[in-house]
C-alpha positions, -999 to 999 in steps of 0.1 A, spaced: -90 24 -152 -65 13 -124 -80 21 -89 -63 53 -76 -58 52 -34 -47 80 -12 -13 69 -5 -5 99 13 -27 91 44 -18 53 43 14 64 46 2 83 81 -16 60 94 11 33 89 38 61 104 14 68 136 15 31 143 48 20 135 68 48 140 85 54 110 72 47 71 77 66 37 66 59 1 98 46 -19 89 45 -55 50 37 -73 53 17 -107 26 10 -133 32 -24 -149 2 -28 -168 -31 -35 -151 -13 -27 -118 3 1 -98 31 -11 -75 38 8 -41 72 6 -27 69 11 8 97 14 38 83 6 74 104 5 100 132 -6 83 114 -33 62 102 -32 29 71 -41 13 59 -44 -25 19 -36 -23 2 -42 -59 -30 -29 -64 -46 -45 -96 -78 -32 -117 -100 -49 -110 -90 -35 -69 -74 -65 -57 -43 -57 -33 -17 -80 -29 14 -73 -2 46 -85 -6 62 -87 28 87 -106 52 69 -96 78 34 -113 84 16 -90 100 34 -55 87 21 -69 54 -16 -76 68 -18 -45 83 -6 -25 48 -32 -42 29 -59 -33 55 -51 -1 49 -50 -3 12 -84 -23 9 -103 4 34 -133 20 13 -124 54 27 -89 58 15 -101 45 -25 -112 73 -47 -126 51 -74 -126 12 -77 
């Protein structure tokens, strides 16, 4: 089962501190689900794997900390 995370209130959270973010496109490519994400102009790839390992693909050093903070937060995973 691939972990399922509230994407909805990432997205918020990441609009509240940024300003401005929206959920591109989501992707299953076998034991992961890829997020496209648009923050401020810059995109990211996040890829959340089965086992609940998040990986962020990001230009931006710090955008792409702060996404997978908020993808690896306990409250926003409904099942790992």
């Amino acid at each position: 089962m691939v972990p399922t995370v509230n994407v909805e209130s990432i997205i918020a959270r990441l609009r509240r501190k940024y300003g401005f973010a929206r959920l591109k496109h989501v992707r299953i490519e076998g034991d992961k689900v890829v997020y496209f994400i648009d923050v401020s102009g810059v995109r990211a790839k996040v890829y959340v794997y089965r086992n609940g390992r998040v990986w962020v693909k990001c230009p931006v050093k710090s955008l792409s900390l702060s996404i997978k903070r908020e993808f690896q937060s306990r409250r926003r995973c409904f099942r790992r």
